[in-house]
C-alpha positions in Angstrom: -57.3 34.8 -21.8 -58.8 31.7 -19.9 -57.6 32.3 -16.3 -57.1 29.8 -13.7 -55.8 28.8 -10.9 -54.8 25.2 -10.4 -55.9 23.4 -8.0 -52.6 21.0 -7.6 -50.1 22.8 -5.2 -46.8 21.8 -3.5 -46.8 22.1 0.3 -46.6 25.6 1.7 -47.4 27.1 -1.8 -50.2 28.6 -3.5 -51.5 26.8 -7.0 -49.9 27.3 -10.2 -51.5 30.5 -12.3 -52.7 28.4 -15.2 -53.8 30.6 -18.7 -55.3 27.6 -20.6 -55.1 27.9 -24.7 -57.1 30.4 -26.4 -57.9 27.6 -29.3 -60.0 24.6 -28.5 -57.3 21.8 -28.4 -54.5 22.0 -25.8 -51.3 21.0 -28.1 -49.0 22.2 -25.9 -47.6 23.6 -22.5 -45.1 26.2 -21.4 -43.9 26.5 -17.7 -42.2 29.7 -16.7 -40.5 30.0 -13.0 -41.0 33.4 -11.6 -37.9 35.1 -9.6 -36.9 35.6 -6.5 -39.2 37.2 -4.2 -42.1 37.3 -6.8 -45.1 34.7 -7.5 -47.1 33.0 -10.4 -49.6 35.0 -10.7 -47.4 38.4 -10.6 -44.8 37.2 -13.4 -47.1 35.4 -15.5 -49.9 38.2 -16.0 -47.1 40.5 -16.7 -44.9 38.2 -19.3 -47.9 37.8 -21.2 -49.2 41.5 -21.3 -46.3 43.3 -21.9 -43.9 40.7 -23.5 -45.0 41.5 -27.1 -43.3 41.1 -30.2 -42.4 43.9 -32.3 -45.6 43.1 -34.4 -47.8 43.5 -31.8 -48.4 40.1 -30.8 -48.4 38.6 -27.2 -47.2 35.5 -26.7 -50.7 33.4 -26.5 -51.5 35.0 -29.7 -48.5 33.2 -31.4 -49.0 30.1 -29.6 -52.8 29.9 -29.3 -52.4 26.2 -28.6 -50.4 26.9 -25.9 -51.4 26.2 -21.8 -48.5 28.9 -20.1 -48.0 27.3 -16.3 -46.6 29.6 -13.7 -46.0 27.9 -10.7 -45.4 29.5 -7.3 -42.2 29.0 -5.1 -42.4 28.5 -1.3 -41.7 31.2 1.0 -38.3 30.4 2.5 -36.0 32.5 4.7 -33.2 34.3 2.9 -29.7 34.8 4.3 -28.9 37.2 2.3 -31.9 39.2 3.6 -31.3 38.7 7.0 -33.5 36.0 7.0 -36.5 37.4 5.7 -39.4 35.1 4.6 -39.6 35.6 0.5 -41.0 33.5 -1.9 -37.5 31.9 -3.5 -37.1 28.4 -4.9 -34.1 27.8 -2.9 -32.3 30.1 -0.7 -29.0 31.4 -1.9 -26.0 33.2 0.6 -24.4 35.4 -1.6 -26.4 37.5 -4.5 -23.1 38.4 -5.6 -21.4 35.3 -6.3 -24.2 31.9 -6.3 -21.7 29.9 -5.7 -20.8 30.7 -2.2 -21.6 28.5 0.6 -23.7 26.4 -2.2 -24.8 23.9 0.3 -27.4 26.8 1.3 -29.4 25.8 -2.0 -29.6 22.4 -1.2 -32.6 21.1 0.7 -34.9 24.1 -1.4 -33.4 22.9 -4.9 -34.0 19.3 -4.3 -37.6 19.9 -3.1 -38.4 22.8 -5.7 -37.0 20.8 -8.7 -38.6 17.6 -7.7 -42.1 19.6 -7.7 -41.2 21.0 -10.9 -39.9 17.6 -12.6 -43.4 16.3 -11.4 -45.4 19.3 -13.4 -43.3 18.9 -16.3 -44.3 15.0 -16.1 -48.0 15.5 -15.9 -47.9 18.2 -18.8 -45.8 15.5 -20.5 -48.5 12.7 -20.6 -50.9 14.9 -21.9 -49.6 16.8 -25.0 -45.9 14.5 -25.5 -42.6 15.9 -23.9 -41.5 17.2 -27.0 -44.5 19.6 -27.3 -43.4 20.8 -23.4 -41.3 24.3 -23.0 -39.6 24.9 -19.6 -38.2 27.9 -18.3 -37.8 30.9 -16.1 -36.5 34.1 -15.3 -33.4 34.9 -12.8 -33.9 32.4 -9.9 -36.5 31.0 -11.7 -34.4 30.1 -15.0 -31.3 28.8 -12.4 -33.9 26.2 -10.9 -35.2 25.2 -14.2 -31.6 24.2 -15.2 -31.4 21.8 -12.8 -34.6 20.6 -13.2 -33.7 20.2 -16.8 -30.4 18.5 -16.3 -31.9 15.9 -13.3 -34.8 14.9 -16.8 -34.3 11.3 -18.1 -35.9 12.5 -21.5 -35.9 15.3 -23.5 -38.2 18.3 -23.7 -39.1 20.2 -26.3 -36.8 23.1 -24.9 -35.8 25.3 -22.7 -36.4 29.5 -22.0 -33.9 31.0 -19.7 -33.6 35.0 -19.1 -31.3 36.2 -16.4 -30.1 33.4 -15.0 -27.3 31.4 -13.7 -26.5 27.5 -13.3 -25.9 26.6 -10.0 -23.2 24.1 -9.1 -21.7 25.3 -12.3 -17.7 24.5 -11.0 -19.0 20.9 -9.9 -20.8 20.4 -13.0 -17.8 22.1 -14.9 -15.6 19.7 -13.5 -17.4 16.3 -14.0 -18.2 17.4 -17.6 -14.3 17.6 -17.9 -14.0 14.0 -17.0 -12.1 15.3 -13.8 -13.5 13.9 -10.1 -13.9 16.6 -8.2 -12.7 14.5 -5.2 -9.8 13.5 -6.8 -9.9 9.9 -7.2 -10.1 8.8 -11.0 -10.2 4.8 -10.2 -13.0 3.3 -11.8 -12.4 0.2 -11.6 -15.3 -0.6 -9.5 -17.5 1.6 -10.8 -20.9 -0.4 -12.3 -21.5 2.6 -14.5 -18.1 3.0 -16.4 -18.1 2.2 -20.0 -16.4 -0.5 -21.2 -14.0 1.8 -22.2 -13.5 1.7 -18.8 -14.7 5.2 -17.6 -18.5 7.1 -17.8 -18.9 9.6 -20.3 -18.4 12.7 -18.5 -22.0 14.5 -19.3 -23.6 11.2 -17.9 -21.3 11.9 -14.9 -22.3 15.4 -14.9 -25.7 14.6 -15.3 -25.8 12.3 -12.3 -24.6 14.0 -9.3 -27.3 16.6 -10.5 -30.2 14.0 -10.2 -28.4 12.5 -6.9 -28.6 16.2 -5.5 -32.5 16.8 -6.7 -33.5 13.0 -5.2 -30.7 12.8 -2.4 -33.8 11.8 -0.1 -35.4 9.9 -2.9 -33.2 8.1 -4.5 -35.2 5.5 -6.0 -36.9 8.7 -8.0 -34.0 9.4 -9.8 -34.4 7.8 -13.0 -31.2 7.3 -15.4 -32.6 5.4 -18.4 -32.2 8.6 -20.7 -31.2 12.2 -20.4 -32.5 15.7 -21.1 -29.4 16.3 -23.9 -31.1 16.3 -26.7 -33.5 19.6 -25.6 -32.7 22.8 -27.3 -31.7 26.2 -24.8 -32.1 29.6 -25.3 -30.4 31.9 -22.8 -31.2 35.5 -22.9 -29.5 37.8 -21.0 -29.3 41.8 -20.1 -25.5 43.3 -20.6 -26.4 45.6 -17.7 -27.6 43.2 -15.1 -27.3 44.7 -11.9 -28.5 41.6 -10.1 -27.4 38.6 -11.9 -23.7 39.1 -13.7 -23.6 38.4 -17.3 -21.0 36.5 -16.7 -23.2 34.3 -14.8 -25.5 33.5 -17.3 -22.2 33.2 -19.9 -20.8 30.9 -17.4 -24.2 28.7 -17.6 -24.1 28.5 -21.7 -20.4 27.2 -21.9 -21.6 24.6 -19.3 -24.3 23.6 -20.8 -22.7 23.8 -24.5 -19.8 21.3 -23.1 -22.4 18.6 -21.5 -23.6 18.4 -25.0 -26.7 20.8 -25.2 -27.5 23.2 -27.9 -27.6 26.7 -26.8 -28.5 29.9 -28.5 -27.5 32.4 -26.4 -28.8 36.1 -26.5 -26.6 38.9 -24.8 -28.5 42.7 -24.9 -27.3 46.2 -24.4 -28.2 48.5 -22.1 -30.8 45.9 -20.8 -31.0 45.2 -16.9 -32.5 42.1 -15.0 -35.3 41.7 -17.3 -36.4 40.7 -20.6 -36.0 43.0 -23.1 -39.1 44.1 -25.5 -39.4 43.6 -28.3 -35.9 42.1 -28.9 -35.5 39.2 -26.6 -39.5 38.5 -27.0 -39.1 38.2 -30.5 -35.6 36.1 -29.8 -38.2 33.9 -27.9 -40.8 33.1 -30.0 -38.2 32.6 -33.3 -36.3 30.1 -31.0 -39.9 28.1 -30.0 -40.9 28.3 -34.1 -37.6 27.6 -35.7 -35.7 25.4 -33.3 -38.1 24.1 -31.1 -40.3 23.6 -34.4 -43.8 24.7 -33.1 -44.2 26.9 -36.0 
């Protein structure tokens, strides 16, 4: 493999780990989100030496066109761990239920997703956004979701394992065509339809981009949406960290703004990614649905 690390890094954060493809021409790019408490470098050596297929191929031998990205999350204090420094995208007060106290996410989700949404713009312009995989694992797949959802155009798709949507009930709500404070005149609303309300995903869809650019708003581009992007959610039955309801939860949501999901459930299988299964899961989802056969 052709190792690297990038020089482009977010404040406070070491580069991305970069493996660039092993065939000449770079058609294509896949950024992964490490977990809580880990780093680039750390996930993305081991995903790609031990997540092989049950034939015996890793996943830049099935994708030799493929640049993998693995950035690197600031080190933030952790309520839940008495305040401990730990590499985390955003910090989260409960471990047991995300949604508690979900202000805590705020200021690291808005500044971890914008980073992220920049990444998956420059891999964009060089290989078309429809040949561009995001993704992640645990903390790393629930900031990826909002990345995803805060897009204005469509990736080629999305890899989630052990993870969880944050602001599900918000998003829940919205995507219900319900206002979550209560007040359902929209009269004066520039955005309603002529029908004379928004379609719910689009309402959905913008209070995620107004959290990710609530100090930039000007960034937040709604001229198209990330809907059209295929999901795969994979997920261990016995998840000791992150419920499976949690990750479920995140596939219904998704699957009633308007997103396809495949969704993977496995037995026996803890907060990881099962091998071979959920590998080969992974790499038939990216061939067949994504197309990159």
């Amino acid at each position: 493999m052709d190792v690297q690390q990038s020089g482009d890094r977010g404040k406070g954060r070491p580069p991305p780990f970069i493996v660039e493809p092993s065939s000449r021409v770079h058609t294509h790019s896949i950024i992964l989100l490490h977990g809580r408490g880990s780093n680039g470098e750390k996930f993305g050596k081991e995903l790609l030496e031990t997540g092989i297929c049950s034939n015996g191929m890793t996943l830049p031998d099935v994708f030799p066109g493929a640049r993998f990205i693995f950035p690197t999350s600031k080190r933030r204090r952790a309520k839940a761990f008495n305040r401990a420094m730990l590499t985390q995208w955003f910090d989260l007060a409960s471990l047991d239920d995300p949604s508690h106290r979900s202000q805590t996410e705020l200021e690291g989700i808005e500044e971890s997703c914008r980073e992220i949404i920049d990444m998956v713009g420059r891999e964009a312009l060089q290989v078309s956004h429809k040949n561009v995989i995001l993704g992640g694992l645990s903390q790393g797949c629930a900031t990826g979701l909002i990345a995803l959802l805060a897009l204005d155009f469509p990736l080629g798709g999305f890899v989630g394992m052990s993870g969880w949507l944050p602001f599900t009930g918000d998003i829940e709500l919205l995507a219900s065509g319900k206002d979550p404070g209560g007040d359902d005149d929209n009269d004066d609303d520039p955005f309603a339809s002529e029908g004379g309300t928004q379609d719910p995903a689009l309402e959905a869809l913008d209070f995620v981009r107004d959290l990710v650019f609530a100090h930039n708003p000007e960034g937040a581009s709604r001229k198209g949406s990330a809907l059209p992007t295929p999901v795969f959610l994979g997920h261990g039955e016995a998840d000791e960290k992150v419920r499976l309801s949690l990750g479920d939860n995140a596939c219904r949501v998704l699957k009633s703004l308007g997103f396809h999901v495949e969704w993977k459930s496995y037995k026996d299988q803890g907060h990881w990614y099962k091998i071979p299964d959920e590998v080969n899961d992974v790499v038939a989802f990216i061939g067949i649905t994504v197309g990159w056969a």
